[in-house]
C-alpha positions in Angstrom: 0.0 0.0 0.0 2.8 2.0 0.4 4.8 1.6 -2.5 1.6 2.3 -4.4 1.0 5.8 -2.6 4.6 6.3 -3.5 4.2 5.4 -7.0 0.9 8.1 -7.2 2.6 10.7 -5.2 5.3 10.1 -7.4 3.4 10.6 -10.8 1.4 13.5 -9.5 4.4 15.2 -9.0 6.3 15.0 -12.3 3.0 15.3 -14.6 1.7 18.1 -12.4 5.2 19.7 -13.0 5.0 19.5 -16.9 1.0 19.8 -17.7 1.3 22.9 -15.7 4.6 24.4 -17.4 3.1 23.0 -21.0 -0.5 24.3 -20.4 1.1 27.6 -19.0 2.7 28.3 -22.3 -0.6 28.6 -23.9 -2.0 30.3 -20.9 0.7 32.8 -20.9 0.7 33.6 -24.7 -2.7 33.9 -24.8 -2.8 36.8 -22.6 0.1 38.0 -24.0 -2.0 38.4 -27.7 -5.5 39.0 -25.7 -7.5 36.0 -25.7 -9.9 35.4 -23.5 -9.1 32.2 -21.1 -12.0 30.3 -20.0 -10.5 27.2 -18.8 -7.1 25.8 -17.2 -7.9 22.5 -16.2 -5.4 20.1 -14.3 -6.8 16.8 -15.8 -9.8 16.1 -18.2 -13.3 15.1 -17.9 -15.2 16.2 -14.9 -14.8 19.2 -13.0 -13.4 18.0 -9.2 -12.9 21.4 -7.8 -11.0 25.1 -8.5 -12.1 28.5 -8.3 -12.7 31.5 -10.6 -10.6 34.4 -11.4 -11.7 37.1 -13.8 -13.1 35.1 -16.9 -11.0 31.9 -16.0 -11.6 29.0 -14.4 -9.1 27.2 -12.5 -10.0 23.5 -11.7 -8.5 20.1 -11.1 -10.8 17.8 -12.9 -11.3 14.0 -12.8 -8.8 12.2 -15.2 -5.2 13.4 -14.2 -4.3 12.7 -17.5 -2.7 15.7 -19.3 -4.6 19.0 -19.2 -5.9 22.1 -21.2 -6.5 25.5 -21.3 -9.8 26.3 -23.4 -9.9 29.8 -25.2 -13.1 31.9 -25.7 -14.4 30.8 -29.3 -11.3 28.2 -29.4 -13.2 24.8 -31.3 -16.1 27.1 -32.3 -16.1 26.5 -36.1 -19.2 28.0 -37.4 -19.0 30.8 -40.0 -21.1 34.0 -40.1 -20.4 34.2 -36.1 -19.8 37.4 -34.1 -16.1 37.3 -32.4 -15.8 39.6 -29.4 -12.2 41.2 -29.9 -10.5 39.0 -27.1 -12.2 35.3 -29.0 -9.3 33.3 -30.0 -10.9 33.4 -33.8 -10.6 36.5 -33.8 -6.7 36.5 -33.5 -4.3 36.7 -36.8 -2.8 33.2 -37.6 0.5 34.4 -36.6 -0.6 34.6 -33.2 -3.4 31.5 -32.7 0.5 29.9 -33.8 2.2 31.2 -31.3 -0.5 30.5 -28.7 -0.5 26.6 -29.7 3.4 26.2 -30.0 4.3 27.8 -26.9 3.2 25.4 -24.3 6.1 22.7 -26.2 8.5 25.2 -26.0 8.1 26.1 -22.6 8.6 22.1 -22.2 11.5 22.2 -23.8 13.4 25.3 -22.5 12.9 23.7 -19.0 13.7 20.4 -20.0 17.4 22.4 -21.6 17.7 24.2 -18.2 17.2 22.1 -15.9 19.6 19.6 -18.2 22.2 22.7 -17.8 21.8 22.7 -14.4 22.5 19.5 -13.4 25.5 19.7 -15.7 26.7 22.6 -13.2 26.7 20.7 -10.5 28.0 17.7 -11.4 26.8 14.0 -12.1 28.9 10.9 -11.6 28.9 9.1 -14.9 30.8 5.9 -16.2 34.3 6.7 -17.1 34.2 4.5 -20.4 31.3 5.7 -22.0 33.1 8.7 -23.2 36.0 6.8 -24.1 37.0 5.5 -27.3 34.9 2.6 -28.5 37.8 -0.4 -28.2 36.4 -3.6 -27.2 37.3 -4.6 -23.7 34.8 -7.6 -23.5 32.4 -9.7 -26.1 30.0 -11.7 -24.7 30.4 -16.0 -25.5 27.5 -16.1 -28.0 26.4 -12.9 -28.6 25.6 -11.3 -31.8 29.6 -9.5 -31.7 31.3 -13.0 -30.8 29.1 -14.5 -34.5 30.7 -11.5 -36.3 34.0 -12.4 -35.3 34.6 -9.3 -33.3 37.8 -9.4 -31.0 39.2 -7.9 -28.5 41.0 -4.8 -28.9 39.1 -3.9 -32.1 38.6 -0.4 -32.6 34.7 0.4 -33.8 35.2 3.4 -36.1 31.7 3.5 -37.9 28.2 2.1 -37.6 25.9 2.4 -41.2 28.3 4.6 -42.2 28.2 6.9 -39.3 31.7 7.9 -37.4 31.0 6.6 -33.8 34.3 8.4 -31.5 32.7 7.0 -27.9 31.1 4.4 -26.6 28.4 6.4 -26.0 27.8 6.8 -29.2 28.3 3.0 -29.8 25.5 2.2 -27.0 22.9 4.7 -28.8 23.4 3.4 -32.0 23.1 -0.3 -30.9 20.2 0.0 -28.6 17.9 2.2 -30.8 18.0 -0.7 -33.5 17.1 -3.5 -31.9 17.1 -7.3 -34.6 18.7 -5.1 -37.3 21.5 -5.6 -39.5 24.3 -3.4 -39.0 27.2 -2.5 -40.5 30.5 -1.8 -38.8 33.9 -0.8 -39.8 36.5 -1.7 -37.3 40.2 -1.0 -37.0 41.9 -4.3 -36.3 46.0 -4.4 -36.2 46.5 -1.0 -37.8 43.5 -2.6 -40.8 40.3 -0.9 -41.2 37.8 -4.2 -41.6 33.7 -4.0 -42.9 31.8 -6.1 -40.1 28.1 -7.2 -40.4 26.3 -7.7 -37.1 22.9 -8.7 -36.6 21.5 -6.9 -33.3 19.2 -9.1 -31.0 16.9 -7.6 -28.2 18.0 -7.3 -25.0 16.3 -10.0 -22.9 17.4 -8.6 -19.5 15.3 -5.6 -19.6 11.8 -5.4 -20.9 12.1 -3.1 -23.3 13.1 -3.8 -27.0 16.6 -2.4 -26.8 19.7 -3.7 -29.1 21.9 -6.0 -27.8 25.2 -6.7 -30.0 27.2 -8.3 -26.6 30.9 -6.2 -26.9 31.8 -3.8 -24.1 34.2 -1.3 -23.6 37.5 -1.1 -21.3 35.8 -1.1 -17.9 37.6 -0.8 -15.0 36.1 -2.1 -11.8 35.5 -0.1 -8.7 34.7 -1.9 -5.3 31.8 -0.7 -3.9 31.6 -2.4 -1.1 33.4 -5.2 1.1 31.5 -8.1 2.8 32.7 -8.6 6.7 34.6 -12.3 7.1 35.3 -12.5 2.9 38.1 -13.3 1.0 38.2 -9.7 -0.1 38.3 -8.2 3.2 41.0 -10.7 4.5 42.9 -9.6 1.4 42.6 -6.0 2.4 40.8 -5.1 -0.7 38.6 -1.8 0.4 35.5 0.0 -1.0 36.6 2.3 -3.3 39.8 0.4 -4.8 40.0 0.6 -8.5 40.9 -3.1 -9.8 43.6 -2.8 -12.4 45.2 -5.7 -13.1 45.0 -9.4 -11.9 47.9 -11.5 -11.9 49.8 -8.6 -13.7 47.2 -9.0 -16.4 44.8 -5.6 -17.0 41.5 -6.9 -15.8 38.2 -5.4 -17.0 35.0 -5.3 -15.5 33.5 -8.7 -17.2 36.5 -10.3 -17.7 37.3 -9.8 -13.9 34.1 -11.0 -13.0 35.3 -14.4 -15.2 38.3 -14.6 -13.6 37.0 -14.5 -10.3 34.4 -17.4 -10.4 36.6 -19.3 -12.3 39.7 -19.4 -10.1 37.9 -20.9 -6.5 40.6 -21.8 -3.9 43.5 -20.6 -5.9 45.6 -17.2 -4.9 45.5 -14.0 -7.1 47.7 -11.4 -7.0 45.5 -7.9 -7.0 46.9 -4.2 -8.3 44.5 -2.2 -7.6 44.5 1.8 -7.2 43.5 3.6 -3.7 43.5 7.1 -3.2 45.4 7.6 -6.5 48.6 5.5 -5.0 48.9 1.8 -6.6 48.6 -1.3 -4.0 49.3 -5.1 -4.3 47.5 -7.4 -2.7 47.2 -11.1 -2.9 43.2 -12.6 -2.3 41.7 -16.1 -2.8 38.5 -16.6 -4.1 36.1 -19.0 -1.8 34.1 -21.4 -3.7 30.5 -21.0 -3.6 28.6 -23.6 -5.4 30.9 -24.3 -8.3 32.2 -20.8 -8.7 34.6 -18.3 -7.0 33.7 -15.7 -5.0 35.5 -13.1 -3.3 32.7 -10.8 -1.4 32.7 -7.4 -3.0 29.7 -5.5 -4.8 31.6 -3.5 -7.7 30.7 -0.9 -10.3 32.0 0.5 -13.4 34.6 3.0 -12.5 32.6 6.6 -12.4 33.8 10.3 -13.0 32.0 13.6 -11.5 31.9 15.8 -14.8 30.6 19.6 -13.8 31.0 22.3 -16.5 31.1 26.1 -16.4 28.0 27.9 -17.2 28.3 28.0 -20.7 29.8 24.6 -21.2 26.7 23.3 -19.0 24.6 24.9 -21.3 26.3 23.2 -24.9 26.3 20.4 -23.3 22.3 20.4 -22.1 21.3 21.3 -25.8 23.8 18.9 -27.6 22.3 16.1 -25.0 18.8 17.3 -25.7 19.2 17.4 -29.4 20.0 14.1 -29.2 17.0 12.8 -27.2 14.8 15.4 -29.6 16.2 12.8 -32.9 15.5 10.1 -31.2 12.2 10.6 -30.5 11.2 11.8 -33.8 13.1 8.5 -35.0 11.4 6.2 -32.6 8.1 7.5 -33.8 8.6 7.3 -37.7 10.0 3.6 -37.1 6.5 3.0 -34.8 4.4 3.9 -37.9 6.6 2.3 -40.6 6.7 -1.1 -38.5 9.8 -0.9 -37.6 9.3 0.4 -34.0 7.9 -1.6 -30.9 5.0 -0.5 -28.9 6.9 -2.3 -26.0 9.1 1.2 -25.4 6.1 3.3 -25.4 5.5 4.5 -21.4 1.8 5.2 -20.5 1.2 6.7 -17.3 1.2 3.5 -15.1 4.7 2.9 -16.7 5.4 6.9 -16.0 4.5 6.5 -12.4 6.6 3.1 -11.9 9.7 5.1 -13.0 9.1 8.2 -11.5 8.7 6.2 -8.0 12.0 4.8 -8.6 13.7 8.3 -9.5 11.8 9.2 -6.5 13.7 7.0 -4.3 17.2 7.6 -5.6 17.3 11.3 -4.8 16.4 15.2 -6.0 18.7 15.1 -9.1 17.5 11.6 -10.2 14.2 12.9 -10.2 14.7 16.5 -11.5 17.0 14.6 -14.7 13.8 12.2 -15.4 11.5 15.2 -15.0 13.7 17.0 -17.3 13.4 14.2 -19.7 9.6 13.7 -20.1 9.3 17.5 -20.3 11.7 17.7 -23.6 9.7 14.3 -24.8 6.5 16.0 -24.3 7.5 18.9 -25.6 9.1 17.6 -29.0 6.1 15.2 -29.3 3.2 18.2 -29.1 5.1 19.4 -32.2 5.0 16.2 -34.3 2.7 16.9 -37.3 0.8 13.7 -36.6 -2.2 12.9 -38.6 -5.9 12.3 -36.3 -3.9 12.4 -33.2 -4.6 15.2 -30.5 -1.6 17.1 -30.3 -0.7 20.6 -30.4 1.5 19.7 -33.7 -1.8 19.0 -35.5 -3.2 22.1 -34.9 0.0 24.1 -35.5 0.1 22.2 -38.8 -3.5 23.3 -40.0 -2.4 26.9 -39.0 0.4 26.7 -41.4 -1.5 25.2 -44.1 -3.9 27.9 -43.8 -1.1 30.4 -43.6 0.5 29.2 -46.7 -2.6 29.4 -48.6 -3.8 32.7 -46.6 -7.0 31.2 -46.2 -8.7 29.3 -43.2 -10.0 25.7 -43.8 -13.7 25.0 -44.3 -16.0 25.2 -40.6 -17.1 21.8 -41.5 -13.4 20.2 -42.5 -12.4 21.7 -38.8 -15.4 20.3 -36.9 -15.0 17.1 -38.5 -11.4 16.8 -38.0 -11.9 18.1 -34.3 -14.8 15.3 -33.7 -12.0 12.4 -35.0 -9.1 14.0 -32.9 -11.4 13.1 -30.0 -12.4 9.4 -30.8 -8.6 9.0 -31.5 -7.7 10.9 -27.8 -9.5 8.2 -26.3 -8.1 5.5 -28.7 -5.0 6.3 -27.6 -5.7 6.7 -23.9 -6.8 3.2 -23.8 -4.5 1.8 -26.0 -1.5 3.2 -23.8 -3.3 2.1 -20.6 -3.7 -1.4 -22.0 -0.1 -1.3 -23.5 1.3 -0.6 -19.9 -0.8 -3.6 -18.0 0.2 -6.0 -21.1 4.4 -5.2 -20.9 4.1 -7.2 -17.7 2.0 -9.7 -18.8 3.9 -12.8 -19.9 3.2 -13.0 -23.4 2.4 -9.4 -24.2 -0.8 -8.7 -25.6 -1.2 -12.5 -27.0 -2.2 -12.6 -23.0 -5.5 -11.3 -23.8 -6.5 -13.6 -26.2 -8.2 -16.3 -24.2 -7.4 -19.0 -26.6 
């Protein structure tokens, strides 16, 4: 009972954070060009409770879904009709544009600041990831270890695109999940053309691409169990593992070495406080592996920035996240996408829960991250679906041809933007409750 109070304290918070900044966009630019506001609503459906200011009404309403802010005339499609001066009809296109687009980019100027922010004051961050992309592990069986990929290969380009860090490596796998790839890779001073075929990653329930190479990781100790092998050794939280048996040991291969050396004495070098230490440790067996009694982690780096550096960095970082969003939604409609990485709200208030827990800045960084998504997706030109970018895309249509679209075209088109609101509503809803279900939405066909 409590985790699920959590979880719906959790998800009011972050969507009552963005519907407010989004709806306030078009709140705020509608007074700004003199429309009359009738409505901002916290939810939709039913009115729950508010109170009245001026011409407005301000009101939490029934389905905390989302929200809106209804202009005077806004949806009233009828020609011939008398338009007081402050009815949003009554407005040059130029500025009902401006009134619809705003509420994304409010989205997405806090989703850049708040990004900016967080850049100032610092996040810990695996070391490797903005390393360059040489292969420090493959996987026994994995899609890499079919391709013939070794060890110390150098991954210079994937479908023709340069790749420079293993970030980049890790966005361009996971984002094409079962697909054919091609690599170049550098391999004894020779540049070599590699096909991979990507699999999906079965550890995680979303579709994500797994190709099964990893970078150079070094291992940090994160903790020490009392009475192990690793505390009789004098191995401490916070050591950096280097090597192992004056072999450089990496973070999967360490792991191998470990489980498969039980009762047999290993000579650790391993850096603490900066200053290099040797220390000899035996693995106990547990079962029929080795075991030493340590959590570990990929070795981490604090990386602030200056003002301005923060702020590159928060819009390179959000341009990213903008192109894959717009990607992720042209593969959705071409086939090519999975409905299993689309997050409805019971998947929104799961995650949020869990930022929740792990602190302010985990929290404010996921917050950040469903504002820019919102944002960029309320500008998406998307045919019968109710989003801003529909709107915005009659208005431009209209503007192009300096004349407004039949009443009846808009009524119509309004009336279908509403049976596919509610389309999509369910379909998201049903979408969350069938990712858990063990075989998808095949688990609600009862035979």
């Amino acid at each position: 009972m409590i985790i699920l109070l959590g979880k719906i304290l959790a998800f009011l918070i972050v969507f009552g954070i963005l519907v407010f900044i989004h709806e306030f966009g078009h709140f705020f630019m509608g007074r700004l060009v003199g429309i009359r506001i009738e409505v901002f609503s916290f939810g939709f459906g039913k009115r729950l409770f508010g109170f009245k200011k001026g011409h407005t009404d301000y009101r939490i309403s029934a389905v905390p879904i989302g929200g809106y802010v209804k202009f005077l005339g806004e949806g009233a499609y009828e020609r011939g009709r008398t338009l007081e001066p402050d009815d949003f009809m009554a407005k040059t296109r130029w500025q009902r544009f401006l009134v619809m687009v705003m509420g994304s980019v409010l989205n997405i100027l806090f989703a850049i600041i708040i990004f900016a922010v967080i850049n100032m004051a610092g996040a810990k961050t695996p070391e490797y990831l903005d390393q360059k992309p040489v292969i420090g592990w493959i996987d026994p069986g994995s899609p890499a270890a079919k391709a013939d990929l070794k060890i110390d290969d150098e991954i210079l380009t994937i479908n023709r695109k340069k790749v420079e860090t293993w970030s980049d490596v890790e966005l361009a796998v996971g984002t094409k999940p079962e697909r054919l790839l091609t690599l170049e890779i550098k391999r004894d001073g020779r540049i070599i053309p590699v096909e991979l075929q990507t699999e999906k990653d079965k550890k995680i329930q979303y579709d994500i691409g797994y190709a099964g190479f990893y970078g150079k990781i070094l291992t940090r100790v994160q903790a020490v169990t009392a009475g192990s092998p690793a505390e009789a050794g004098g191995l401490k939280a916070g050591d950096l593992i280097q090597a192992i048996n004056g072999e450089p040991i990496y973070f999967y291969k360490f792991i191998e070495v470990i489980e498969n050396n039980a009762e047999k004495e290993l000579q650790f070098g391993v850096l603490r406080d900066g200053n290099p230490v040797s220390l000899r440790i035996t693995p106990r067996r547990r079962g029929k592996v080795g075991k030493i009694g340590i959590s570990q982690e990929p070795n981490s780096v604090l990386q602030k920035y200056g003002p301005v550096a923060a702020l590159s960095q928060s819009l390179k970082e959000c341009s990213q996240m903008a192109f894959l969003l717009v990607d992720f939604v042209k593969n959705l409609f071409t086939g090519r996408g999975s409905t299993q990485n689309l997050g409805g709200p019971l998947e929104i208030a799961n995650l949020s829960y869990s930022f929740l827990l792990m602190g302010f800045m985990a929290l404010l960084s996921w917050i950040a991250f469903i504002s820019l998504q919102l944002g960029v997706l309320n500008l998406l030109p998307i045919p019968f679906l109710p989003f801003d970018g529909t709107q915005i895309f009659i208005l431009i249509i209209e503007g192009i041809f300096r004349k407004d679209l039949h009443p009846k075209i808009k009524e119509i088109w309004a009336q279908i933007m509403f049976v596919a609101f509610m389309f999509l509503f369910v379909f998201i809803i049903l979408n969350d409750i069938v990712k858990r279900m063990p075989h998808g939405w095949k688990s609600l066909i009862p035979f």
